[in-house]
N, C-alpha and C positions, 0 to 999 in steps of 0.2 A: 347843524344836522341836516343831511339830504334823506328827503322822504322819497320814495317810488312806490308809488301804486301800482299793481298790475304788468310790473316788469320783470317779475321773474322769471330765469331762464327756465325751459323744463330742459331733460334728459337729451341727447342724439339721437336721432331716430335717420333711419337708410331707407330709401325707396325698395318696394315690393311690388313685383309682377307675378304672374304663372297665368296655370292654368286648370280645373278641376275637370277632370272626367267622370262619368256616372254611368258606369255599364259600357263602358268605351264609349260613348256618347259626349260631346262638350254638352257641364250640367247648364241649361239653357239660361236659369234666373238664380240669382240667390246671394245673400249675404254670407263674410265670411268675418269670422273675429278670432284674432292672434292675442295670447294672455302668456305674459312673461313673468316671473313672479318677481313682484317691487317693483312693476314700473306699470302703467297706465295699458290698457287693452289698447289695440289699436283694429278699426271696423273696417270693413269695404265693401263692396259688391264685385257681385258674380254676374258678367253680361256676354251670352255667347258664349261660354266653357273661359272667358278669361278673367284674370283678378283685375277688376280698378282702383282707381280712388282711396286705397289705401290710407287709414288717415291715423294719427295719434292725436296730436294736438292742432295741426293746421291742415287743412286741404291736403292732401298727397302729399303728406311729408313720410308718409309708411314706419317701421316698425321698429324701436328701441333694436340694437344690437343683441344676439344672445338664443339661448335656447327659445321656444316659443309651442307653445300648445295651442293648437289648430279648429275650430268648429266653423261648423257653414249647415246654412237654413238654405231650405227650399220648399215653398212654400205653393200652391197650389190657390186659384183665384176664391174666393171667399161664396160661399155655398147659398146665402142668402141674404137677404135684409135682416132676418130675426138672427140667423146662424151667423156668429160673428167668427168662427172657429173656421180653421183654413185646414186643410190635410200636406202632411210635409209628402214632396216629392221622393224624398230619398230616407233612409232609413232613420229614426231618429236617437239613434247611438251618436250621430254626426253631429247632433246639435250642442252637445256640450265637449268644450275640452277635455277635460278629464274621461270621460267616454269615447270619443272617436277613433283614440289612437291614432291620431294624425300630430304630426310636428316638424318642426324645421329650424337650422341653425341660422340666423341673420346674420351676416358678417359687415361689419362697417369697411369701406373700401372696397366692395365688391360687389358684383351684378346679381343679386338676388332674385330669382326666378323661379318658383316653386313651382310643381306639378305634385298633383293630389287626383290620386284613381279611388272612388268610391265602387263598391262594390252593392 
């Protein structure tokens, strides 16, 4: 019998780029998280109006294939030592998928590049 620890493969995940805009503005800072249903969120940031770092399971491996519902944080520098609460830059309907109304089709084989205009 052959045991493996810790070898399991996960799912295909396709590299993701774009870019967010906020009031036609690139949105300066902020995190973005991609949720597909059954398969693992995948995180990134936002630096400059562009998407980085995109990540599922490894480093910029970016986003399981598939339909994909969209949130992104922006967040505001942190108000004081006792005030541990931040103010979001942008509206906070954006902060969860199921409210932002943002989404995107991931294609395996293909240059994925998203652009998201926040209002």
């Amino acid at each position: 019998m052959l045991l493996c620890c810790g070898c399991a493969k996960h799912p295909a995940t396709v590299p993701v780029s774009g870019e967010v805009l906020y009031k036609g503005q690139p949105l300066k800072q902020g995190r973005i998280i991609f949720e597909i249903d059954g398969q693992r969120p995948a995180t990134g940031k936002i630096a400059d109006g562009k998407i980085v770092e995109v990540t599922s399971y490894e480093p910029n491996d970016g986003v399981a294939p598939g339909t994909v519902k969209i949130a992104v944080f922006s967040l505001g520098e942190e108000k004081g030592y006792m005030e541990a609460d931040t103010e979001s830059l942008i509206p906070e309907k954006y902060n969860h998928p199921k409210t932002s109304g943002l989404a995107a089709t991931i294609e395996k084989g293909k240059k994925n590049v998203i652009k998201l205009t926040l209002e």
